[in-house]
KOLDO-600801 format. One record per residue (C-alpha): residue in three letters; x, z, y negated. Coordinates in steps of 0.02 Angstrom, whole numbers, plus 50000, padded with zeros to 5 digits. Last residue first. Layout:
REM KOLDO-600801
AlaXZY ...
This chain:
REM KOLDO-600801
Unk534145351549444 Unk532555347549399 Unk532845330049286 Unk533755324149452 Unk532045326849539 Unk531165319349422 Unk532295300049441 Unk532265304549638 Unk530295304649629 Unk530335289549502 Unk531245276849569 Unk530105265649561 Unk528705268849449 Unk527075278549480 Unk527555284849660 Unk526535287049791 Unk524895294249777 Unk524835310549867 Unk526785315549857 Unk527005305249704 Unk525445316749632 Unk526335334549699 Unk528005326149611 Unk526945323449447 Unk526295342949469 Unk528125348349496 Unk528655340649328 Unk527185344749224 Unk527875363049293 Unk529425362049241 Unk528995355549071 Unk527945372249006 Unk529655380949060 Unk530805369148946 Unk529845369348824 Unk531255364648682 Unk530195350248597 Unk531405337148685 Unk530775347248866 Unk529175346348812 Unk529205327548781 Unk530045324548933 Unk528605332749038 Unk527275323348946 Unk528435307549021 Unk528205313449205 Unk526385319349194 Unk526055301849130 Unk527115293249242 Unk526315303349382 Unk524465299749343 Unk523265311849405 Unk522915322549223 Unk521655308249152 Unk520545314949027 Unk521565330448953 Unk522895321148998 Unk522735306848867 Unk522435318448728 Unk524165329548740 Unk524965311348778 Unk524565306748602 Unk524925323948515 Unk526585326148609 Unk527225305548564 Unk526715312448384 Unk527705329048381 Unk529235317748490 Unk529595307048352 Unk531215302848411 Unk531025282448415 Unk530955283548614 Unk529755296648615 Unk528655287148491 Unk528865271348619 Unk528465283048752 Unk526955289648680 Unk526255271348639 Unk526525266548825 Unk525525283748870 Unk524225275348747 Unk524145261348852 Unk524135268049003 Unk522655278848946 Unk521595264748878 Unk520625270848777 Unk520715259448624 Unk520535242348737 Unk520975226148624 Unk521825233848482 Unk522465246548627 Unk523615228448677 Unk523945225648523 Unk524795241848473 Unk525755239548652 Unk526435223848584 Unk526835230748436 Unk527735246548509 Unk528745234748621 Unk529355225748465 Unk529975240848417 Unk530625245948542 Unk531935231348587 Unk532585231648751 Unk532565250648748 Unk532185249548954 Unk530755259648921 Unk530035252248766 Unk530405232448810 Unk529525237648984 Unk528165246148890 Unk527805229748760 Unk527945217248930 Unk526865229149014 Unk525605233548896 Unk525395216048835 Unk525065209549006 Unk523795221449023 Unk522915218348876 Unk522905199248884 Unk522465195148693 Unk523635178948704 Unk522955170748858 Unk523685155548932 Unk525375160148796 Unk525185177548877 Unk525225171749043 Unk526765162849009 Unk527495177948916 Unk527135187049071 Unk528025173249165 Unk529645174649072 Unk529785191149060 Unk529915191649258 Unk531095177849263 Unk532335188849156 Unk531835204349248 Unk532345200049405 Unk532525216749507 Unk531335212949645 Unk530065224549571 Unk530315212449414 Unk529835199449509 Unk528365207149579 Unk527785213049437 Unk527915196249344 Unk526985184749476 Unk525495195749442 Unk525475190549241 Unk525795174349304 Unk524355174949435 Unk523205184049324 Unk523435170949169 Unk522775155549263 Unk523335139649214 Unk524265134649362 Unk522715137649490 Unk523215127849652 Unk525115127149635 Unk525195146549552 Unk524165154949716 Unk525675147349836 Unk526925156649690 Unk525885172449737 Unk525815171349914 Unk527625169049896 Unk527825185249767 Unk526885197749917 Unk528225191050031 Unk529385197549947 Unk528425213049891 Unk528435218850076 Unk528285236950040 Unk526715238550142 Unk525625238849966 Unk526685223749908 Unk526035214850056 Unk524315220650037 Unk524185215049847 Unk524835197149899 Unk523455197249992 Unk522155200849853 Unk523145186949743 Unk523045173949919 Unk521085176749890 Unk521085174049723 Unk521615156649760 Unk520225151049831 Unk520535133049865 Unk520935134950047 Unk519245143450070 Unk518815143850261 Unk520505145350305 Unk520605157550165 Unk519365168250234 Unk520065168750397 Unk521795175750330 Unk520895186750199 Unk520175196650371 Unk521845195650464 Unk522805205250310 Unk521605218850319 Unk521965219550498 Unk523975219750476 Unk523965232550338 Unk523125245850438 Unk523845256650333 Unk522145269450335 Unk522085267750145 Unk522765248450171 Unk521335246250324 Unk520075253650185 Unk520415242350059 Unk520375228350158 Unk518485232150200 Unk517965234250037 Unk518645218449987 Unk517835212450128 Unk516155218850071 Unk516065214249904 Unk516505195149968 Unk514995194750080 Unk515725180250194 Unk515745188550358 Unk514055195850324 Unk513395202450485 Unk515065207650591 Unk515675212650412 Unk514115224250418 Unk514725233750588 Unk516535233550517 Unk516115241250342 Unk515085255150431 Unk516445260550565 Unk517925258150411 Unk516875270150285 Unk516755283550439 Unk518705281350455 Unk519235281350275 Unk518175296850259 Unk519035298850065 Unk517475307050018 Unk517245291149893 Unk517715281450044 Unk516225289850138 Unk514985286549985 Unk515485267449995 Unk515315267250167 Unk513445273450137 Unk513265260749980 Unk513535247550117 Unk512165254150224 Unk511155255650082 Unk511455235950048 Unk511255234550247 Unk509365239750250 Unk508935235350406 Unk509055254350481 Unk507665260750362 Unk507335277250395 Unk509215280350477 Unk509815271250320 Unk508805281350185 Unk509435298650272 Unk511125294750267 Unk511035288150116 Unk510435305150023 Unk511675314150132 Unk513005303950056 Unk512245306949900 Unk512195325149911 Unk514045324949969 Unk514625314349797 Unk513975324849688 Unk515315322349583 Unk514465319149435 Unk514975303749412 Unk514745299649581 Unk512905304849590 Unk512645293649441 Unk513565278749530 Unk512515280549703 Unk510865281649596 Unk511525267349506 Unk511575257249668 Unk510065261249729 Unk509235256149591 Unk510235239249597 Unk509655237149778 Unk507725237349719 Unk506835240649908 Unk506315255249862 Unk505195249949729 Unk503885262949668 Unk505035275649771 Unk506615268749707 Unk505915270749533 Unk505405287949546 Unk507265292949615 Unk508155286149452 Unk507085296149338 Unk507235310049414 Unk508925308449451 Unk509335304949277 Unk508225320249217 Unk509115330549301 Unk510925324749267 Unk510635324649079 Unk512325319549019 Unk511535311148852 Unk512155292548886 Unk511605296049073 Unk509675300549025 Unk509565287148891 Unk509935275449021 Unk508635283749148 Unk507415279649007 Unk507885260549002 Unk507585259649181 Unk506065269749160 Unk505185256749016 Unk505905240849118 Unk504915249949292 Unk503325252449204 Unk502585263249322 Unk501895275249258 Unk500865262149129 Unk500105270348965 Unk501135287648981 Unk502495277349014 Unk502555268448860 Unk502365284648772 Unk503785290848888 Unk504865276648823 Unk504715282348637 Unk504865299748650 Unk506575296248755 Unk507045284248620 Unk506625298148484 Unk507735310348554 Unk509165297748610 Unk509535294548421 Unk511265291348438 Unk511165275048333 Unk511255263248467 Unk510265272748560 Unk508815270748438 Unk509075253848397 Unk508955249048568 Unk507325257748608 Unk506575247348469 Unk507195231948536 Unk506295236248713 Unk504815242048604 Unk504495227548496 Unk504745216248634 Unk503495224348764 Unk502025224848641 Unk501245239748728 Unk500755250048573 Unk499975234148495 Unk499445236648307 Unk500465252248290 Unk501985243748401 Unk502005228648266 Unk502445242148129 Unk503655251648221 Unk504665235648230 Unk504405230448055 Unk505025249148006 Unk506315247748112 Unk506765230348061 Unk506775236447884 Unk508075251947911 Unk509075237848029 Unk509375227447880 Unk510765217547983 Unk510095201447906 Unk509675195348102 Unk508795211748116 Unk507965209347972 Unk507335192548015 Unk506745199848187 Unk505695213248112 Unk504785198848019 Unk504545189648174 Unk503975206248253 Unk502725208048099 Unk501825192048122 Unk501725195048313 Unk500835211648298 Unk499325202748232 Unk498105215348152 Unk498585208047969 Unk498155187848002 Unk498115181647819 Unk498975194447736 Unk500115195647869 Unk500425176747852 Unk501005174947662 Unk502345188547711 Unk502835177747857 Unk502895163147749 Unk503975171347621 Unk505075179647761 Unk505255160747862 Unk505755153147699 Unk507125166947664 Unk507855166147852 Unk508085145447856 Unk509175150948015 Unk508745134448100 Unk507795144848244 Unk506905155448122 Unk506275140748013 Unk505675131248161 Unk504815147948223 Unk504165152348030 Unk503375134648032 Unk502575136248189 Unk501815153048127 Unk501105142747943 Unk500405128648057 Unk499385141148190 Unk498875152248031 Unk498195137447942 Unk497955145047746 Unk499035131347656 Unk498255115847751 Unk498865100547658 Unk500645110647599 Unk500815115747754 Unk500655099647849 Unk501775093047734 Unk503295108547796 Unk502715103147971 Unk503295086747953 Unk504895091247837 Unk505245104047982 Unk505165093448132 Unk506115080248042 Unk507475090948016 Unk507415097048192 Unk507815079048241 Unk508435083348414 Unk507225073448544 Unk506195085948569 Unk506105093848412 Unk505415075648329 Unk503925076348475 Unk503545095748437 Unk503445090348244 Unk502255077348275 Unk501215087948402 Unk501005101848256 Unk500565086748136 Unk499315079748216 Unk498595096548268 Unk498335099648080 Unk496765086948083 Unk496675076447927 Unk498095064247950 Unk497375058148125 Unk497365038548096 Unk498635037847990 Unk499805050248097 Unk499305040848263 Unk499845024948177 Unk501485031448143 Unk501785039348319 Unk501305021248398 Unk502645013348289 Unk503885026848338 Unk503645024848510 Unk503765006848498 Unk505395005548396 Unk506005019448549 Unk505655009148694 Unk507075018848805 Unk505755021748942 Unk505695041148888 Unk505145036148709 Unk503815024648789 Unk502975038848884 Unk503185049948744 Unk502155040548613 Unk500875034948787 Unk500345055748806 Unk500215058348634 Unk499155042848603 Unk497965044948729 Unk497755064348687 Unk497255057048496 Unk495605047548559 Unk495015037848414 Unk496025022048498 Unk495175023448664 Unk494955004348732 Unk496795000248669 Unk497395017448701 Unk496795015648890 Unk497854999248911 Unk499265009048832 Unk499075024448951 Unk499045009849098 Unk500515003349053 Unk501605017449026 Unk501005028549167 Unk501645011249275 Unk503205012749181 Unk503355031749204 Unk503135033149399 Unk503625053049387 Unk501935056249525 Unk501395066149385 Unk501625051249274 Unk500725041649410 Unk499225052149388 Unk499045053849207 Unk499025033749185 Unk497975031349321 Unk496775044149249 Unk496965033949061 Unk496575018549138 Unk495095027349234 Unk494485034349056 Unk494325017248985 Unk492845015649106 Unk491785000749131 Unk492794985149150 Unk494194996649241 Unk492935005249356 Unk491924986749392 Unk493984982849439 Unk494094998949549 Unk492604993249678 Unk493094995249842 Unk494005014649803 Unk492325021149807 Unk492285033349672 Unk492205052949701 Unk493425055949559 Unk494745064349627 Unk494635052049801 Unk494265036749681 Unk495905041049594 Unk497055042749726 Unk496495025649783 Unk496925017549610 Unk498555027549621 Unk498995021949786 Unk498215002749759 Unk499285002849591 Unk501025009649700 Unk500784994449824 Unk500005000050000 
C-alpha cells in the first residue's frame, strides 16, 4: 500500500469513513486534507503533511491552525521564502487576534531570531496593552534575553492587572535575584507563597536564601509549613534534613532521614546519606546494625548491601567488608564503585595480587580506560613496587597525553625514585594542562620549600594552591613549613596550631609542629608531637620517606 492509501485508510478507520470512497471525502471535506496532513506529520512524513496541509489551506484560508501547522511544515522542508510568505499572509489576515502574534513570536524563537520574537510581541503589546497572556510572554522573552528593566515595568503593569497570581510576583522575585537584590527577592518570594502557600518554586528558592544566610530557624519553619500541608513531600524533607546537618542536629537528621526511607525505602540516595550522617557522627556501629537489619529484610537489595561493606570498612572489618564486596562483585562485575571498593580492601588486607587481578580484567575489557592503569599504578606503589607503579603510568600517558592527573601522578613516582629533575618537569607539565591544579601546586611549591630549592617561590605556589582550596590542611602545613623555613616560627606555630586541632593523624604534620616547638625552645611539648607522629607511622606508614629514621635521629 503507497504512503497516501495508508494515511487515507488510517483516516477512514478514525473517522468511521469507508475507505472506498476518499475522493467524494476530498471533494467534500477540506477537513480530510487537513487530517491527512496531521496524520502523516505524526507518522514524521513531512512532505506529504506538506502537501496536503497546503491543499487544506487553500479550501480553509480563515482557518489560522491550517496555517500554523503548513508555516512550519515548509520551514522544516528547507522552503523558507515560502514559509515566510505564508507567515505574512497569516499576520494580515489575523492582525486582530493576539494569538497571531503569540504563535509568530514562538515561530521566530524557534528558529533563533529572538529579536524578532520580541519586536513581534513588543507590537502586539502596544495593540493589546491590557492582554495578560501577551504582557507574561513578553516578560519571559525579556527575562531570557536579560532585558531585566523592561520585564520589571511590565511585571509591575501585570500585578495590577492579575494581583492573586503568584506567578507575576515569582518573575519579579526572579529579577531581583538575578540583580543580587536578595532583600527584594525575599520579599517577592514571600509574596507569591501568600497567594499560593504550595508554589513549589517560591519555596525551594526561598529555603535557599535562608541557609544561605545562616538563617536555619526560619528555613526549618518554612519547610515544616510545607509539610504540615503534604507529610510527605519528599523535596520539602530532603531539604529539611539539610538544614538539620548544617546545624549539627543529629536527632532531628535521623528523624528526618529515617521518615523518608520509610515513605520510599527503596530511594538508594536516602540510604546513602543516612550511612554518611551516621558516619559523621561516628555512629558508625548503630548504622552497621541499622544495615544489617535492612539487608536480612530485604536480601535483594545490593545498594544496602554495598553500604553494609561500606559500614564494615568504616569499622576497619576488612574481612566482613571483603565477604560482602566479593558476593556483589560476583553480580556487578562492572559496577566501578564497587571494584574500587573492592581493591581497596585487598591493599588494607595486602592482598595486593587480587586487587591487582580485578583492574587486570577490567582493563581487558576497557583498553582505553586509562584511569584504570592510574588505580593500578596506585597498588604497585602501595606494595613498594613504585617502578612498576611509574610504567603503568607512562602506558596511561600514550592513551590520555593531555591529562593533568597522569603527569601530576607520573611526578611522585619519579621523584620517589630519586629523579627530581624529571619529576619537576612533569608537574609543571600538568600544570601548564591545568594551571589552578591544587595539588600539583602544593607539591611542586612544598618540595621547592622543603628541599630550600627556592622558598619563596614555593610559598607562592602553595599561596595559590589554598587560593583555590582555603582548608586544605596539607596545604596550610606547606604554608607552615615555608614560614618555618624563612624563621618565622610564631606564624608557622599559629598555622599548624589550627590545622591540628582538625586533623591531628597526619605524621608530617605532627612531625613539622614538633620542629616548630623545638625552634620556640619547647623542647618537652615537642617530644611528645614526636612520639605521637611515630605512633601514626607505626599505624599508617610513613608520611614522607624517610621519615621514621629522619624523627628518630631528631630524639636522640
Amino acid at each position: 500500500m503507497n504512503k497516501l492509501l495508508k494515511y487515507l485508510s488510517t483516516l477512514a478507520i478514525l473517522s468511521g469513513s469507508a475507505v472506498a470512497s476518499p475522493l467524494k471525502l476530498q471533494s467534500e471535506n477540506p477537513l480530510f486534507y487537513y487530517g491527512v496532513c496531521k496524520i502523516a506529520k505524526d507518522n514524521q512524513d513531512a512532505k506529504t503533511a506538506y502537501d496536503f496541509c497546503k491543499k487544506a489551506l487553500s479550501l480553509m484560508p480563515d482557518t489560522p491552525a491550517v496555517y500554523r501547522e503548513t508555516i512550519f511544515l515548509a520551514y522544516s522542508l528547507g522552503r523558507k521564502e515560502e514559509a515566510f510568505d505564508i507567515l505574512k499572509k497569516y499576520n494580515e489576515k489575523f492582525k486582530n487576534d493576539p494569538e497571531t502574534y503569540l504563535f509568530t513570536a514562538f515561530f521566530y524563537s524557534v528558529i533563533k531570531q529572538p529579536e524578532k520574537a520580541i519586536s513581534t510581541l513588543e507590537e502586539a503589546y502596544k495593540r493589546f496593552p491590557n492582554n495578560e497572556k501577551v504582557i507574561s510572554t513578553l516578560v519571559d522573552y525579556y527575562l531570557e534575553n536579560k532585558q531585566i528593566d523592561k520585564a520589571r515595568q511590565l511585571l509591575e503593569k501585570l500585578s495590577t492587572i492579575k494581583k492573586d497570581d503568584p506567578n507575576v510576583y515569582f518573575k519579579l522575585a526572579r529579577i531581583y535575584l538575578f540583580e543580587n537584590n536578595l532583600q527584594k527577592a525575599e520579599e517577592y518570594l514571600k509574596q507569591t507563597l501568600k497567594i499560593d502557600k504550595n508554589f513549589k518554586p517560591a519555596w525551594q528558592i526561598l529555603g535557599e536564601l535562608y541557609k544561605q544566610q545562616k538563617r536555619y530557624d526560619e528555613a526549618i519553619k518554612l519547610y515544616k509549613s510545607v509539610l504540615q500541608d503534604n507529610p510527605q513531600n519528599l523535596d520539602a524533607l530532603n531539604r529539611l534534613f539539610q538544614v538539620y546537618v548544617d546545624i549539627d542536629d543529629f536527632e532531628n537528621a535521623s528523624k528526618t532521614i529515617d521518615k523518608i526511607i520509610t515513605l520510599n525505602p527503596k530511594d538508594n540516595d536516602a540510604l546513602l546519606k543516612k550511612f554518611l550522617l551516621y558516619i559523621k557522627y561516628d555512629k558508625a556501629k548503630e548504622i552497621l546494625e541499622d544495615l544489617q537489619k535492612t539487608v536480612k529484610e530485604n536480601p535483594d537489595n545490593l545498594f544496602a548491601k554495598f553500604m553494609l561493606g561500606m559500614a564494615y570498612e568504616s569499622l576497619n572489618d576488612y574481612k566482613k567488608a571483603k565477604e560482602i564486596y566479593e558476593e556483589l562483585y560476583q553480580q556487578q562485575p562492572d559496577n566501578q564503585e564497587l571494584v574500587d571498593r573492592l581493591t581497596q580492601v585487598y591493599v588494607n588486607l595486602k592482598e595486593y595480587d587480587k586487587a591487582l587481578d580485578v583492574y587486570n580484567k577490567l582493563y581487558t575489557q576497557n583498553p582505553n580506560d586509562y584511569r584504570i592503569l592510574l588505580a593500578m599504578a596506585d597498588i604497585e606503589d602501595k606494595r613498594g613496587n613504585t617502578q612498576r607503579a611509574l610504567e603503568l603510568v607512562q602506558e596511561a600517558e600514550k592513551i590520555k597525553p593531555d591529562d593533568a592527573t597522569v603527569y601530576f601522578l607520573k611526578a611522585i613516582y619519579l621523584d620517589k625514585l630519586k629523579n627530581w629533575k624529571e619529576a619537576e618537569k612533569a608537574l609543571l607539565k600538568a600544570l601548564e594542562l591545568r594551571p589552578n591544579y591544587p595539588d600539583a601546586l602544593n607539591y611542586l611549591g612544598y618540595t621547592y620549600i622543603d628541599r630550600d630549592i627556592n622558598v619563596d617561590k614555593g610559598i607562592e605556589l602553595v599561596n595559590k594552591a589554598l587560593s583555590l582550596a582555603p582548608d586544605n590542611p596539607a596545604y596550610l602545613d606547606s604554608l607552615a613549613w615555608g614560614y618555618y623555613k624563612k624563621g618565622d616560627y610564631k606564624k608557622a606555630y599559629e598555622i599548624l596550631e589550627k590545622v591540628l586541632k582538625k586533623v591531628d593523624d597526619d605524621p608530617v604534620i605532627n612531625e613539622h609542629f614538633a620542629d616548630v616547638l623545638t625552634k620556640l625552645g619547647k623542647s618537652k611539648e615537642a617530644v611528645e608531637y614526636y612520639k605521637k607522629a611515630l605512633k601514626l607511622i607505626e599505624e599508617k606508614g610513613e608520611g614522607e620517606p624517610g621519615q621514621k629514621d629522619r624523627i628518630l635521629k631528631k630524639l636522640k
